[in-house]
Z-matrix of the N, CA and C atoms (Angstrom, degrees):
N
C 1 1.449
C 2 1.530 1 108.64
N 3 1.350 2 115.82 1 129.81
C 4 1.477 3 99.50 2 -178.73
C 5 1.276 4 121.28 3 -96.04
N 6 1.368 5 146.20 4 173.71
C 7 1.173 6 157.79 5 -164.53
C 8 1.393 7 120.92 6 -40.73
N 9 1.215 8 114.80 7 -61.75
C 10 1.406 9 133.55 8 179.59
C 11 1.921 10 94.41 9 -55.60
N 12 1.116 11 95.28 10 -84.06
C 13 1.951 12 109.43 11 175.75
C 14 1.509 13 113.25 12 11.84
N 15 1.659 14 82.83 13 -66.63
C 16 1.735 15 130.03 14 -172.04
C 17 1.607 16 101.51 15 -56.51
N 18 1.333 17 124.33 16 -81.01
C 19 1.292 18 137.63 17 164.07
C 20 1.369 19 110.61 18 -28.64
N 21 1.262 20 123.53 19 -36.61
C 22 1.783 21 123.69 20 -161.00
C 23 1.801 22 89.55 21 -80.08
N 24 1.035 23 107.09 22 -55.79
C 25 1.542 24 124.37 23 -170.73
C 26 1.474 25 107.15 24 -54.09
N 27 1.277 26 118.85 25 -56.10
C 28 1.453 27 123.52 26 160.04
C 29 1.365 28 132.70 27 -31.26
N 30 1.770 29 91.38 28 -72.51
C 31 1.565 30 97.59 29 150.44
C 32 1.518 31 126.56 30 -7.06
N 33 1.235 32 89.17 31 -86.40
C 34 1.895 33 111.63 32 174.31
C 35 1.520 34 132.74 33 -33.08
N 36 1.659 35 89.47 34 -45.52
C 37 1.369 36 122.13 35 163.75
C 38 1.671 37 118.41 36 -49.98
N 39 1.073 38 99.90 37 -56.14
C 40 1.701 39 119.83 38 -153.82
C 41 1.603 40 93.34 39 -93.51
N 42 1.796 41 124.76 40 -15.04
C 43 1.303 42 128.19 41 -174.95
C 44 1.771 43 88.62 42 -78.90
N 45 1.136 44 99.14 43 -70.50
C 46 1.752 45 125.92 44 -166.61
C 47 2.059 46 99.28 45 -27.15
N 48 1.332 47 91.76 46 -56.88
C 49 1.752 48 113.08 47 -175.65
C 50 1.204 49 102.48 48 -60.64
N 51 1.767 50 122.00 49 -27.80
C 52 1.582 51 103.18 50 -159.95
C 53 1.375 52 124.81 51 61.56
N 54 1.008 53 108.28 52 15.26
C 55 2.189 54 124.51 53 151.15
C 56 1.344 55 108.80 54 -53.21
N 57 1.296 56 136.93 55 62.98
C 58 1.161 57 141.13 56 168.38
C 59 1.674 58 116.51 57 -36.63
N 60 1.375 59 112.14 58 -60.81
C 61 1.411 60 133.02 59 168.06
C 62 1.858 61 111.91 60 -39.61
N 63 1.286 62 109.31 61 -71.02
C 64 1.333 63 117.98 62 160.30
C 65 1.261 64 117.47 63 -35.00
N 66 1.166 65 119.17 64 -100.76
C 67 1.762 66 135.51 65 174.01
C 68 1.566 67 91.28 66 -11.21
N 69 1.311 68 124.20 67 -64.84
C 70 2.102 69 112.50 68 -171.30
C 71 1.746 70 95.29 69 -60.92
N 72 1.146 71 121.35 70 -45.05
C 73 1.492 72 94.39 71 -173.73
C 74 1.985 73 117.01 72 -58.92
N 75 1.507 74 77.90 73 -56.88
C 76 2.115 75 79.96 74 -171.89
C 77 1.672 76 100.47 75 -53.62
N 78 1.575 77 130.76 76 -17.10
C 79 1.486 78 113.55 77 -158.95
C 80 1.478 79 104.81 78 -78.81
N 81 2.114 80 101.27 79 -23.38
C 82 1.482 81 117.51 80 -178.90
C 83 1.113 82 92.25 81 -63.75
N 84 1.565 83 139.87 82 -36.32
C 85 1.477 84 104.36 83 -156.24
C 86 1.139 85 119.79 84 -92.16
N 87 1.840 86 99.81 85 -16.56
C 88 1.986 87 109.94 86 -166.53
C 89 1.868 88 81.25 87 -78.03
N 90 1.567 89 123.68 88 -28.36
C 91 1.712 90 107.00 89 174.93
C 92 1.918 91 120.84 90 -41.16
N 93 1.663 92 92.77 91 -63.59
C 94 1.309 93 92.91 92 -171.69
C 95 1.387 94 114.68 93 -72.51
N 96 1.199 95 144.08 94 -14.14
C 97 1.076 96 147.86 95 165.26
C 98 1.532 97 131.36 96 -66.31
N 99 1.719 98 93.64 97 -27.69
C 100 1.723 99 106.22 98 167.31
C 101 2.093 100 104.99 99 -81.64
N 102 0.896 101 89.08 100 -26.46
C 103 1.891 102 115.68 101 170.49
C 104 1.098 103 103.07 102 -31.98
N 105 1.474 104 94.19 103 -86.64
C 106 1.584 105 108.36 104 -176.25
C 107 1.597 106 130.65 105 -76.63
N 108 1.444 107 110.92 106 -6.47
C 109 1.410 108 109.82 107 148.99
C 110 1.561 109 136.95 108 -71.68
N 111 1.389 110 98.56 109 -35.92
C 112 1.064 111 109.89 110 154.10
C 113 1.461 112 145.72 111 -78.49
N 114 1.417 113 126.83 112 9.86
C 115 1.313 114 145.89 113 -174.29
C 116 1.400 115 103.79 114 -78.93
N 117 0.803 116 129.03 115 124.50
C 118 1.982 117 139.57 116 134.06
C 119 1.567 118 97.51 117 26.57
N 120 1.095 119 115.08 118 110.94
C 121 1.810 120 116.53 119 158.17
C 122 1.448 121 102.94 120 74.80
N 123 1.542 122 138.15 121 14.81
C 124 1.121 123 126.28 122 -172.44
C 125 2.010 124 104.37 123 -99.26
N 126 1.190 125 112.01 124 165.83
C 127 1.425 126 96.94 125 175.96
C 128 1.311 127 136.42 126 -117.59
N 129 1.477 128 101.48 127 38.01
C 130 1.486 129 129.22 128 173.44
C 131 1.773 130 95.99 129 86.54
N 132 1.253 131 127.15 130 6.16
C 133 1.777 132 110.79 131 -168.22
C 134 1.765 133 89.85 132 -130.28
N 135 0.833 134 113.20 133 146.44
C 136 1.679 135 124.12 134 168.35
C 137 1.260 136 102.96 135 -102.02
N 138 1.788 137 123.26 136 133.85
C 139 1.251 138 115.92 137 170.76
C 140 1.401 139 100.17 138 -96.11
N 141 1.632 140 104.84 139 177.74
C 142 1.484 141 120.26 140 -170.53
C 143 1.523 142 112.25 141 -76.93
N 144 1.846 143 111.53 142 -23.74
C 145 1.301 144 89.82 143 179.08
C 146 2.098 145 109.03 144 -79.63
N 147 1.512 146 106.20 145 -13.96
C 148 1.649 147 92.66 146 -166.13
C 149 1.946 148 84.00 147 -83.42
N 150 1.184 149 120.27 148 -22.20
C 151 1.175 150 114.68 149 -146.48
C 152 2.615 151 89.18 150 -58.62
N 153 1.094 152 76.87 151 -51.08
C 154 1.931 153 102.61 152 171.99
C 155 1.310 154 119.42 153 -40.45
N 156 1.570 155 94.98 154 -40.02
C 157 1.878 156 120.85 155 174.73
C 158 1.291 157 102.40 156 -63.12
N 159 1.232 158 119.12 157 -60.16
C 160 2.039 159 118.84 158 -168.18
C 161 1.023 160 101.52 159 -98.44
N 162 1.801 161 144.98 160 17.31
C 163 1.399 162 139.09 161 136.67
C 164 1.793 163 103.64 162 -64.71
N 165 1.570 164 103.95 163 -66.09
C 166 1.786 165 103.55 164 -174.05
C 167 1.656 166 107.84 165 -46.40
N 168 1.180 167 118.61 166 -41.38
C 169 1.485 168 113.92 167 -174.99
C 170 1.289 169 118.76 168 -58.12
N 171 1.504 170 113.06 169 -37.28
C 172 1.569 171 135.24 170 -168.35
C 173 1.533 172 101.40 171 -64.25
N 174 1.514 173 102.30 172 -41.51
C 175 1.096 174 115.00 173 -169.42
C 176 1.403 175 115.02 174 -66.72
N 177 1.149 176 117.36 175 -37.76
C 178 1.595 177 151.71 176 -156.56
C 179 1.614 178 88.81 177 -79.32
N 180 0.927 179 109.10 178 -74.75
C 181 2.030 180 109.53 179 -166.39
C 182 1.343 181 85.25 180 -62.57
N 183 1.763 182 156.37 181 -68.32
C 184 0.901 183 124.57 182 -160.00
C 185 1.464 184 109.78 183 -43.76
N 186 1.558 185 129.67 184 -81.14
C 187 1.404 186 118.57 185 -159.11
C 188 1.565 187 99.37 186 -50.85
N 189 1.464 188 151.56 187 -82.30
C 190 1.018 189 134.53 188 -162.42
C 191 1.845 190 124.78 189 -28.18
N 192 1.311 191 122.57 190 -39.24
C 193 1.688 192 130.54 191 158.79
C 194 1.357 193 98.77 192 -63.07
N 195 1.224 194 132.87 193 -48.76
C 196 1.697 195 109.06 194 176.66
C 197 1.301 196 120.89 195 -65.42
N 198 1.470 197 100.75 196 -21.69
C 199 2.281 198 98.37 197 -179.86
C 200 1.709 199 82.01 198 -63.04
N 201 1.250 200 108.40 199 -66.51
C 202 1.533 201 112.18 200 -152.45
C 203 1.171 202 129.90 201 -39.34
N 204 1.874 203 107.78 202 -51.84
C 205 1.557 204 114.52 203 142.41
C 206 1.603 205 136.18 204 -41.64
N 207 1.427 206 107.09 205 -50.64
C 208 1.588 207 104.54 206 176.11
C 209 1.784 208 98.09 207 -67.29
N 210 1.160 209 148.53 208 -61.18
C 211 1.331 210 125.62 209 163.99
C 212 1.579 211 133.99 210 -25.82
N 213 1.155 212 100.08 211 -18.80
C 214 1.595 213 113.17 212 173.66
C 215 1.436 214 131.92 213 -121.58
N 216 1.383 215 81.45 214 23.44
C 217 1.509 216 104.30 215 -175.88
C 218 1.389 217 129.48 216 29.70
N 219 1.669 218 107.01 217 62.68
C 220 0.938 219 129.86 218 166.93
C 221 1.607 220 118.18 219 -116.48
N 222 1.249 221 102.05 220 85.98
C 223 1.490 222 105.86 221 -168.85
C 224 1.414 223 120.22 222 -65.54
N 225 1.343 224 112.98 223 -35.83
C 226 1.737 225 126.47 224 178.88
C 227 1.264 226 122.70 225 -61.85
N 228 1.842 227 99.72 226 -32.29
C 229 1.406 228 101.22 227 179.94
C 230 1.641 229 115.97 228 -84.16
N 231 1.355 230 107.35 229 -49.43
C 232 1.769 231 103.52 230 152.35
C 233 1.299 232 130.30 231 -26.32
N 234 1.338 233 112.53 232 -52.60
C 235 1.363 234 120.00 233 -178.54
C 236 1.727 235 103.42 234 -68.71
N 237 0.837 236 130.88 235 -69.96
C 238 1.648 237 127.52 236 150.24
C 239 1.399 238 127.37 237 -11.95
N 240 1.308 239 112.50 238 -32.13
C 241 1.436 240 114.29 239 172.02
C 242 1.714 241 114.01 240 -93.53
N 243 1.051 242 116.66 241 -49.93
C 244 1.289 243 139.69 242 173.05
C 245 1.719 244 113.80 243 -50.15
N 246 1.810 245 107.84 244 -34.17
C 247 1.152 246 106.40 245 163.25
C 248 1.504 247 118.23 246 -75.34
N 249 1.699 248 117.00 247 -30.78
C 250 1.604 249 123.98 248 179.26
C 251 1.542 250 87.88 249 -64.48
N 252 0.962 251 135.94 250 -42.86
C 253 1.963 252 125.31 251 -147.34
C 254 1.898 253 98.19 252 -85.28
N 255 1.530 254 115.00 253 -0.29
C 256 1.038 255 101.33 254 -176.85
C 257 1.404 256 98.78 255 -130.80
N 258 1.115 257 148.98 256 19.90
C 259 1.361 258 160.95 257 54.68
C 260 0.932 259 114.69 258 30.94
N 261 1.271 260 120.06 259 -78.89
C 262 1.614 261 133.51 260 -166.63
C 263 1.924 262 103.37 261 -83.84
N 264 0.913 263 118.48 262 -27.07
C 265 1.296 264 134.90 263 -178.23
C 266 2.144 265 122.24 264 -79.86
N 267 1.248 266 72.08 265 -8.23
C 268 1.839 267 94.61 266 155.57
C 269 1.040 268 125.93 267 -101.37
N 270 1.244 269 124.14 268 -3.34
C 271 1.227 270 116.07 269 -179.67
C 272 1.676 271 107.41 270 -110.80
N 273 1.547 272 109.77 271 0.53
C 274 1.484 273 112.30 272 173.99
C 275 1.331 274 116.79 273 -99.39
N 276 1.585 275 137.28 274 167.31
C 277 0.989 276 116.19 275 -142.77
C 278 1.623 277 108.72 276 -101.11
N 279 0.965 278 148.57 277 -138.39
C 280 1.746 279 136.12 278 -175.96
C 281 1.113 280 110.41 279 -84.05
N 282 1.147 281 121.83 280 140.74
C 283 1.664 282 118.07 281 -179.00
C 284 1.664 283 98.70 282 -73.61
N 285 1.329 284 116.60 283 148.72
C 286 1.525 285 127.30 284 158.48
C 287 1.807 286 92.61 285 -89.31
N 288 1.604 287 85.30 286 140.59
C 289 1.351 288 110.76 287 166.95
C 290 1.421 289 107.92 288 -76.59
N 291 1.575 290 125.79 289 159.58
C 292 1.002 291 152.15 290 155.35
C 293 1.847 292 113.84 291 -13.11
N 294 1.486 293 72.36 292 -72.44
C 295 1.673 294 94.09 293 -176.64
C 296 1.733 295 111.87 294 -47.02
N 297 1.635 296 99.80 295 -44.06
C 298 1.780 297 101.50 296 -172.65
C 299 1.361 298 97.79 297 -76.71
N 300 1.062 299 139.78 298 -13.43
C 301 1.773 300 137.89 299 -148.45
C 302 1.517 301 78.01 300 -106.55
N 303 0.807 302 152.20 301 -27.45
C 304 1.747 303 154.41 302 -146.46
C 305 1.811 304 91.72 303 -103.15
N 306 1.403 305 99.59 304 -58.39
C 307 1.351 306 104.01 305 -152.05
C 308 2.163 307 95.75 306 -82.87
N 309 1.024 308 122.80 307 -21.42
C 310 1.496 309 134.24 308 148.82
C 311 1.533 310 118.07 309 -43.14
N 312 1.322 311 120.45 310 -59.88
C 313 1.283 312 137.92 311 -175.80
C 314 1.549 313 114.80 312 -66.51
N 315 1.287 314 108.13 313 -35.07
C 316 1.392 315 114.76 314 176.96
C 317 1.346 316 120.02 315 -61.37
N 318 1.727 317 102.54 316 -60.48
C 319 1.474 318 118.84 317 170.43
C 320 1.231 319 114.05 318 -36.93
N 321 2.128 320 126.99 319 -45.06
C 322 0.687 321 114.32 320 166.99
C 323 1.071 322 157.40 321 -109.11
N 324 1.568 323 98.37 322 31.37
C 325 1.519 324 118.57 323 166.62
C 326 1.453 325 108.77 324 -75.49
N 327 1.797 326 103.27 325 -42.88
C 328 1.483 327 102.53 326 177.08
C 329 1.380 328 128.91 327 -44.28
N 330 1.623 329 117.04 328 -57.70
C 331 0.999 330 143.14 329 -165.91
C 332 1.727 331 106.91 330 -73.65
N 333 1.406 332 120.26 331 -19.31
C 334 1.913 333 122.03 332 166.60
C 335 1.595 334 78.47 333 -89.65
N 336 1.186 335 143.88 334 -43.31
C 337 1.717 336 104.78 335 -149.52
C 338 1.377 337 107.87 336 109.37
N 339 1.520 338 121.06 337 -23.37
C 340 1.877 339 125.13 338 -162.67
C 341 1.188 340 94.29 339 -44.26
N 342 1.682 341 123.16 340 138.13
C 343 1.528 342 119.19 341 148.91
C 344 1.917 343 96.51 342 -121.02
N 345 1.338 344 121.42 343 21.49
C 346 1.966 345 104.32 344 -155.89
C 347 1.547 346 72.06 345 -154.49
N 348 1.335 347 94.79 346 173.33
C 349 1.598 348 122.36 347 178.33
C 350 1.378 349 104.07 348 -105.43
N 351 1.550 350 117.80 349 5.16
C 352 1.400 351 124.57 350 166.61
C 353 1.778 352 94.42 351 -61.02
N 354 1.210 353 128.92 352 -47.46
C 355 1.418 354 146.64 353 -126.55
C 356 1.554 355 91.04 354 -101.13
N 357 1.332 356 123.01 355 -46.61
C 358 1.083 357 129.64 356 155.82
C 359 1.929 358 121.10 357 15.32
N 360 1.174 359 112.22 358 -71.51
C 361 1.701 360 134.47 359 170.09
C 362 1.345 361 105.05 360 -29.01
N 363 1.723 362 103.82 361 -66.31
C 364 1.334 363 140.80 362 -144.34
C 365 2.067 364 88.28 363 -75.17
N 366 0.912 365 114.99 364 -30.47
C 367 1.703 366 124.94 365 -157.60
C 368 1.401 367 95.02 366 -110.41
N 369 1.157 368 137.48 367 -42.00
C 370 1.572 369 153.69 368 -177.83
C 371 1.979 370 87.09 369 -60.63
N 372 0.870 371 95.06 370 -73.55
C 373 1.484 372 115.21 371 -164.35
C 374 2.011 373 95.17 372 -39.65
N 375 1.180 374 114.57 373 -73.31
C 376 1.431 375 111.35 374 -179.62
C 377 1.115 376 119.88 375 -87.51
N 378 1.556 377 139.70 376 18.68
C 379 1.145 378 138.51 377 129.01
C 380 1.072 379 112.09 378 -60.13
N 381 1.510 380 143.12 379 -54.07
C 382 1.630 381 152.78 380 -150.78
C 383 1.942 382 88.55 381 -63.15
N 384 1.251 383 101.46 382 -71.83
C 385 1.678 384 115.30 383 -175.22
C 386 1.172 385 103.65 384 -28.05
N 387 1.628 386 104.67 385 -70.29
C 388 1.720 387 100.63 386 -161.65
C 389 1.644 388 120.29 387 -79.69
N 390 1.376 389 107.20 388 -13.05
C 391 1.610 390 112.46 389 165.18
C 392 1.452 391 128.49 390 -91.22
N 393 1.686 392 117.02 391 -11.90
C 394 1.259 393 124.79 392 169.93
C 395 1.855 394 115.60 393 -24.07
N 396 1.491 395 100.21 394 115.86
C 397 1.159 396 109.18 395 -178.71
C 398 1.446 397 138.07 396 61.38
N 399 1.861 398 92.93 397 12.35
C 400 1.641 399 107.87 398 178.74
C 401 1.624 400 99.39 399 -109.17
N 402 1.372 401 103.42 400 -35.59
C 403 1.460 402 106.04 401 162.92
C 404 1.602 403 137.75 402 -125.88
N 405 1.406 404 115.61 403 -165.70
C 406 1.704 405 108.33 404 -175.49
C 407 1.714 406 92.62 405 -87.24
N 408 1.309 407 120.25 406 172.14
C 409 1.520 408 112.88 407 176.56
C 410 1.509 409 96.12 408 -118.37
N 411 1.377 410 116.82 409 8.79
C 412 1.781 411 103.09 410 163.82
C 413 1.463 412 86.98 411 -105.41
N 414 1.297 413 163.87 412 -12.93
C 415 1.429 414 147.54 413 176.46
C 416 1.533 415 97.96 414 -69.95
N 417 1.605 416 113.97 415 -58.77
C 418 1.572 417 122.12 416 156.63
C 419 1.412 418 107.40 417 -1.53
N 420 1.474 419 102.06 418 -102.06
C 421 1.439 420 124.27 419 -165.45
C 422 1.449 421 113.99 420 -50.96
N 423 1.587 422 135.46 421 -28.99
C 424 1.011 423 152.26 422 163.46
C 425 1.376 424 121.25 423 -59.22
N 426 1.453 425 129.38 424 -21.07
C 427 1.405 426 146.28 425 -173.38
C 428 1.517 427 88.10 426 -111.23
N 429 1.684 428 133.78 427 -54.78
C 430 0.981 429 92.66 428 -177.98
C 431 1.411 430 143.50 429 -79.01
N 432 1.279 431 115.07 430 -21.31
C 433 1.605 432 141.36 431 146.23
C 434 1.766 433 107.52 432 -0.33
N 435 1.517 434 80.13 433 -70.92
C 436 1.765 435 81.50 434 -171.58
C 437 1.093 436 107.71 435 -77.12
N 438 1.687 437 130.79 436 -35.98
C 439 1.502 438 107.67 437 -159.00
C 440 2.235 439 88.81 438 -76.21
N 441 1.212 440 121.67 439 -10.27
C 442 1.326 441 93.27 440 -168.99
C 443 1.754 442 89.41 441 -92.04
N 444 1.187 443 139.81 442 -24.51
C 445 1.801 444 123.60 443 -163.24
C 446 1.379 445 77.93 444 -83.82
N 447 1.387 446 135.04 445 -73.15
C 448 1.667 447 144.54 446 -173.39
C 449 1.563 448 106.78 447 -28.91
């Protein structure tokens, strides 16, 4: 079933229940997703890897509006966001732990050759691909950092 499908059904779901809270997260996502089908040069279908792309992002501005709020001591509204980011955060696929993102990164430092943070790009680049939506891409870039200066 693909994404949208999923979301529509939810929708319905979360209407039926009177999940007020819910229903604004999934409506954000069937938004950006009608977004990007509809954008300039697109071809009316979202694939699964962008579809993954504007889930992590979704995800992304929620926690960043909750730092911003909990700095402004707005606790309700954080909590409100934090509930959308985990909302939206079900529908992406399992997070890799630390440990696997480490032990991924290595292999593929080995396998480019990287010994410098010149190389960095080159390792960034096929980590991003093969971890898309299994991990964060600043935990990414942060693991690879060290194992290439380290």
């Amino acid at each position: 079933m693909s994404l949208e499908l999923k979301i529509n059904d939810d929708i319905k779901a979360a209407m039926l229940a009177r999940n007020a809270e819910k229903l604004e997260a999934l409506r954000a996502i069937k938004a950006a997703l009608l977004l990007e089908k509809a954008k300039e040069g697109a071809t009316g279908e979202v694939g699964e890897e962008v579809e993954l792309k504007i889930l992590q992002k979704l995800v992304k501005q929620r926690r960043e509006s909750s730092d911003i709020y909990s700095q402004a001591n707005r606790e309700d509204l954080a909590r409100h966001e934090l509930f959308e980011a985990s909302v939206i955060e079900t529908y992406l696929p399992q997070q890799m732990s630390e440990a696997e993102v480490t032990e991924l990164i290595t292999k593929i430092v080995a396998q480019t050759g990287a010994t410098s943070v010149k190389d960095m790009g080159k390792v960034m680049g096929i980590a991003s691909k093969e971890l898309a939506g299994k991990a964060d891409n600043k935990m990414i870039s942060v693991i690879v950092k060290s194992l290439l200066v380290g």
